[in-house]
C-alpha positions, 0 to 999 in steps of 0.5 A: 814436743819436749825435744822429741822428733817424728821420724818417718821414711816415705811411704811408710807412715801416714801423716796429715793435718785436719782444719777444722773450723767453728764458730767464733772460739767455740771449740768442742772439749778436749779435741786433742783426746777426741782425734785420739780416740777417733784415731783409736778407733779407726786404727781397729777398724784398719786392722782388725787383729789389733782390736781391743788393744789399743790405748790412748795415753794422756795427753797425745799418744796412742799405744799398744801394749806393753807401751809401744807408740803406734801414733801421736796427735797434735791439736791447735787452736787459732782464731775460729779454727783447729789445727789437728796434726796425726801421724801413724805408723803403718808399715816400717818392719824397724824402728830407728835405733832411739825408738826401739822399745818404745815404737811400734807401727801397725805392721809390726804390731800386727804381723800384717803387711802393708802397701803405700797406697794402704794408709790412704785407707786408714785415712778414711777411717780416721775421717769417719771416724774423726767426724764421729767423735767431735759430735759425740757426748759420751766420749769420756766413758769411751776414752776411759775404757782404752785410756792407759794406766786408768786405775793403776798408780803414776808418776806424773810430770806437772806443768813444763817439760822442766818444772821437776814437779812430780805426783804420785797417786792412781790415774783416776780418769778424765775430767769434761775438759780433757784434764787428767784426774790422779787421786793422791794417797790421802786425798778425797778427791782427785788432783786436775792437771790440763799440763804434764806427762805420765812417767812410768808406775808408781812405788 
């Protein structure tokens, strides 16, 4: 997405797609930040001295201070069904040139090593954890409390990749959608955005 690759050598990151089927077009709110936090969870769950400290950034992304990506999702929707692709790094000890500073796997995060036959473990908790939070009603206060910049001030690109359109205000949080809330200085009520990507912070 936005001309960004996954790069991954074999072995050594984990990456798979869950179909999900429903009942006619109805799908659960907000599934890509759902998977997320499912994937949040169960990366903790995997690695217990990263607990606390992952984050989900809106829309796709899942970090780890400062800003390291360990993993990104992407959900689909066609006819009665979800494509929900997620892709971990597990256990590269370098990230390509172009990522570093900006990735990050579990073992790096971590200290820990892994073998191949580790993110088949991680795959189940993902699972478990992935059939937890479709069905859950309070996933928004839970999203909230890892989401990334929650309360502190943005810069946001709305809309396309090149729209140029840029908003400055504080991350307020997550609307029952999934849409991204940014209070503008001024406003009484926070902006809804469902299109767009945080920049860095704000001033």
């Amino acid at each position: 997405m936005r001309g960004r690759k996954w790069e991954m050598e074999k072995g050594q990151a984990l990456a798979f797609t869950v179909l999900l089927r429903f009942s006619g077009s109805n799908f659960p709110a907000a599934l890509t930040l759902r998977a997320g936090l499912a994937a949040a969870f169960a990366i903790e769950d995997f690695e217990p001295a990263l607990s606390g400290r992952v984050l989900i950034k809106w829309p796709n992304d899942i970090l780890i201070p400062p800003a390291l990506k360990l993993a990104g999702i992407l959900a689909e929707a066609r006819d009665n069904c979800a494509h929900i692709g997620i892709g971990v790094n597990v256990s590269q000890k370098q990230m390509p040139a172009f990522l570093r500073g900006r990735a990050a796997s579990l073992s790096l995060a971590s200290g820990a090593e892994y073998n191949a036959a580790d993110r088949f473990i991680l795959l189940e908790k993902i699972l478990f954890r992935l059939s937890d939070e479709i069905g859950s009603a309070d996933w928004r206060e839970r999203l909230e409390a890892r989401l990334y910049k929650k309360g502190e001030e943005i810069r946001f690109a709305k809309g396309a990749a090149d729209s140029g359109e840029m908003v400055t205000g504080v991350l307020a949080g997550i609307g029952p959608e999934g849409e991204l809330l940014i209070a503008p200085p001024g406003e009484t009520a926070p902006l809804s955005f469902t299109a767009g990507e945080i920049c860095q912070a704000g001033g």
